[in-house]
C-alpha positions as CSV (number, residue, x, y, z in Angstrom):
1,X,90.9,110.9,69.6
2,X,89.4,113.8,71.4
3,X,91.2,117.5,69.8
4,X,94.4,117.3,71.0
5,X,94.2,114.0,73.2
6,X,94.1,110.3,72.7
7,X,92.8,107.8,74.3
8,X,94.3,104.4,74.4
9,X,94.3,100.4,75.9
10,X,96.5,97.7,75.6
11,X,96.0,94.9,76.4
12,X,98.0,91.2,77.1
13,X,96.9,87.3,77.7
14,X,100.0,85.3,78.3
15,X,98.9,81.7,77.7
16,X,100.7,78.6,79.1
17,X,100.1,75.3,77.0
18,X,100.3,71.8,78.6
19,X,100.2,68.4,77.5
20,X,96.5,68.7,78.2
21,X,94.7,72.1,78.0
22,X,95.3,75.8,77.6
23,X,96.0,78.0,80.9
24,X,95.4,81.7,80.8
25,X,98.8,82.7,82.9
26,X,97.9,86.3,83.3
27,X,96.2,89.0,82.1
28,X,97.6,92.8,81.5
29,X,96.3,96.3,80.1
30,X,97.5,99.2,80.3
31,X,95.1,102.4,79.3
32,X,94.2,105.9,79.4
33,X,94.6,109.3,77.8
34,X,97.8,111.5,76.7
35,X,98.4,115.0,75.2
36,X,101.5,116.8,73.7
37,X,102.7,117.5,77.4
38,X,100.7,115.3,79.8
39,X,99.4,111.5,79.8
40,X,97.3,109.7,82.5
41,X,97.8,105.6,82.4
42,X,96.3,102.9,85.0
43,X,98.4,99.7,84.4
44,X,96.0,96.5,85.5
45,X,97.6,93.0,86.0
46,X,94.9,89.8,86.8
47,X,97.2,86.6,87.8
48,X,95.5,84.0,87.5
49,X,97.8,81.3,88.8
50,X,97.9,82.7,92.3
51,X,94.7,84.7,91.3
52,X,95.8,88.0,92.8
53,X,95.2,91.7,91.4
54,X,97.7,94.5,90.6
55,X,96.8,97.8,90.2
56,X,98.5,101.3,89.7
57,X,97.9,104.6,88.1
58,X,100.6,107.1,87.4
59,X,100.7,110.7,85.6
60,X,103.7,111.9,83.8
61,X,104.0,115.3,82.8
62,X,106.2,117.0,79.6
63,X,108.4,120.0,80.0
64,X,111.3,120.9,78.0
65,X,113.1,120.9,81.2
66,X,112.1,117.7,82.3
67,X,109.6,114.6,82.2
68,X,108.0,114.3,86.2
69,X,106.1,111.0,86.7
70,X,103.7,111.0,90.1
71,X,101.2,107.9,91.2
72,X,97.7,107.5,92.1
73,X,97.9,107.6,96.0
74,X,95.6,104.2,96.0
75,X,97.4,101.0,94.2
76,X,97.1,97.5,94.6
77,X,100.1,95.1,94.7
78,X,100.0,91.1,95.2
79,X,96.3,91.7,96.2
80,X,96.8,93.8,99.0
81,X,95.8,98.2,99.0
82,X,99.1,99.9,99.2
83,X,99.4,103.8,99.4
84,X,101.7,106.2,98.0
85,X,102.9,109.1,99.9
86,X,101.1,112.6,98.8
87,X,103.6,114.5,96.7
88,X,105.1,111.8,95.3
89,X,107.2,112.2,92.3
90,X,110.0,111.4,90.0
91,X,111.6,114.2,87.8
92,X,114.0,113.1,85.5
93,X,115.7,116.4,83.6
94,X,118.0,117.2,80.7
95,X,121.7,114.4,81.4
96,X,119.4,112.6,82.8
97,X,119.2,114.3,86.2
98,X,117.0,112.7,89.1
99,X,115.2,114.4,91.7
100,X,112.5,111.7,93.4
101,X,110.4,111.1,96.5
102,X,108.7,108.4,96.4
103,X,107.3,106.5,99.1
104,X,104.7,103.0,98.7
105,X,103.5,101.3,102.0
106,X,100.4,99.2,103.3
107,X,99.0,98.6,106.7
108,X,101.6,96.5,107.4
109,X,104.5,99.0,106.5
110,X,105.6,97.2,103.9
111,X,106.9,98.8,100.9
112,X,109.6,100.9,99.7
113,X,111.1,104.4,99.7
114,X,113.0,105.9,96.9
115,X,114.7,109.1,97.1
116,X,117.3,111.6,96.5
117,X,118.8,113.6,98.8
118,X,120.7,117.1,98.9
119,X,124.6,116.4,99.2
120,X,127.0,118.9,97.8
121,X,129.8,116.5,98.2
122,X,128.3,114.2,95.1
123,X,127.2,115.5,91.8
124,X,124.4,113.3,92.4
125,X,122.1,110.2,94.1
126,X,119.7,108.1,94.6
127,X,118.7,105.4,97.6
128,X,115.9,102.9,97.8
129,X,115.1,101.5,101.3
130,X,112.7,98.3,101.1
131,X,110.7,97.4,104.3
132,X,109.4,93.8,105.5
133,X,108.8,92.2,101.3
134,X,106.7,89.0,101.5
135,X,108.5,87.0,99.1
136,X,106.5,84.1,99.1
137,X,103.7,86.4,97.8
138,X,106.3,87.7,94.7
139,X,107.7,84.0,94.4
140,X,103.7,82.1,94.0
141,X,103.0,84.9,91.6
142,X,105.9,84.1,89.2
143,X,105.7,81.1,87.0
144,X,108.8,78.2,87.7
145,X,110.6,80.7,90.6
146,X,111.1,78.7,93.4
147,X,109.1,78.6,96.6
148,X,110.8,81.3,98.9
149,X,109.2,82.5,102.0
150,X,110.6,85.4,104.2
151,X,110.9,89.1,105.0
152,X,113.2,91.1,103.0
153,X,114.6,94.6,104.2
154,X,117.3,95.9,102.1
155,X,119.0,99.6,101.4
156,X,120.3,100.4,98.4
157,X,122.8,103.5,98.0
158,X,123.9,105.1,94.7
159,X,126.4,108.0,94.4
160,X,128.3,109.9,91.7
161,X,130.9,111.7,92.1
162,X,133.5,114.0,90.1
163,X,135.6,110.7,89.6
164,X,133.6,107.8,90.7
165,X,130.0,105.7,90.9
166,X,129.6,103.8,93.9
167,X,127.1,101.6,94.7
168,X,126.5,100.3,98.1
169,X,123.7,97.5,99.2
170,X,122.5,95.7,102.4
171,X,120.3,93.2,102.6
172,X,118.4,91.3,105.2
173,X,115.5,88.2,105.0
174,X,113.9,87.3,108.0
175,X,112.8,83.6,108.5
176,X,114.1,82.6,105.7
177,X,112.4,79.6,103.9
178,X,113.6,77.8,100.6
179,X,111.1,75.2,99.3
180,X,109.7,74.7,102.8
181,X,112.9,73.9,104.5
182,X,114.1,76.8,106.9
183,X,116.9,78.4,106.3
184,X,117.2,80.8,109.0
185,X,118.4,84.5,109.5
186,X,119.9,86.2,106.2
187,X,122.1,88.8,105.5
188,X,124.2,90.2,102.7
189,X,126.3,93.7,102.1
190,X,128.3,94.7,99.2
191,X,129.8,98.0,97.9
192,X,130.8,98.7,94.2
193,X,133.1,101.6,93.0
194,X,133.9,102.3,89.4
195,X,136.3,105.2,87.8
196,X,134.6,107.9,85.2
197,X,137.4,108.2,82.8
198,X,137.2,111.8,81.6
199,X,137.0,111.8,77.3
């Protein structure tokens, strides 16, 4: 502890047994330094299964009026350098209000974009748009999930209004694999719509 900041690390071996040896599944820390009103963290993942690297820093800043969380515009995801957008951030405020802009893409534009957007028709909102996902790179990184391969592209659509939520979703996986047989073009939508029953 430095005056009024700390500095801290944790840290996390996940270790899978078998009927043989020991196998370090994964390796985590998260560290850095916080105040009263501000804390700086980098969040490192090593896996060792499909031996690929994760890193991300993010700052989140402490008002009364809100708690705003931006990224480190440099990040690495399933091994590959991804960027985040210069301005980024995500302000949550007092009945848990959102304002956000966040956008994460590599060379490949692959990534996501999550963001709120002005409508004085809802109280409030939030969409995520997802853009060209590996998942065969998520699925050999995560112990006993099944071997998928494909693209995934989806938008994600949240509203609420005076008397409603809604939730709306499309998805789409090109080339679609399952355990090396293919599957073909995918898609799925769905819309969800629930009352707010005043009190």
């Amino acid at each position: 502890q430095f005056g009024d900041t700390i500095d801290y690390s944790i840290g996390i071996n996940d270790i899978i047994l078998t009927s043989i040896e020991e196998k370090n599944s994964y390796n985590a820390t998260l560290a850095g330094r916080g105040s009263n009103s501000i804390v700086i963290g980098e969040f490192f993942l090593h896996d060792n299964v499909s031996k690929l690297d994760n890193k991300i820093g993010a700052t989140a800043h402490f008002t009364p009026q809100n708690i705003c969380l931006s990224f480190d515009k440099e990040a690495l995801l399933l091994g590959k350098p991804f960027m985040f957008n210069s301005g980024n951030y995500i302000k949550v405020g007092k009945g848990m209000s959102l304002e956000t802009d966040v956008v994460l893409k590599n060379n490949d534009n692959s990534g996501f974009h999550l963001y709120t957007a002005p409508d004085f028709t809802i109280r409030e909102n939030a969409n995520l748009d997802i853009f060209k996902i590996e998942l065969e790179r998520i699925s050999s990184s995560i112990p006993g999930m099944p071997n998928i391969a494909g693209k995934l592209s989806a938008n994600i659509r949240y509203q609420v209004q005076d008397n409603s939520n809604r939730i709306e979703c499309g998805m789409e996986v090109d080339s679609f694999a399952y355990n090396g047989n293919y599957i073909g073009e995918e898609s799925l939508k769905s819309a969800y719509t629930s009352n707010i029953v005043a009190a």
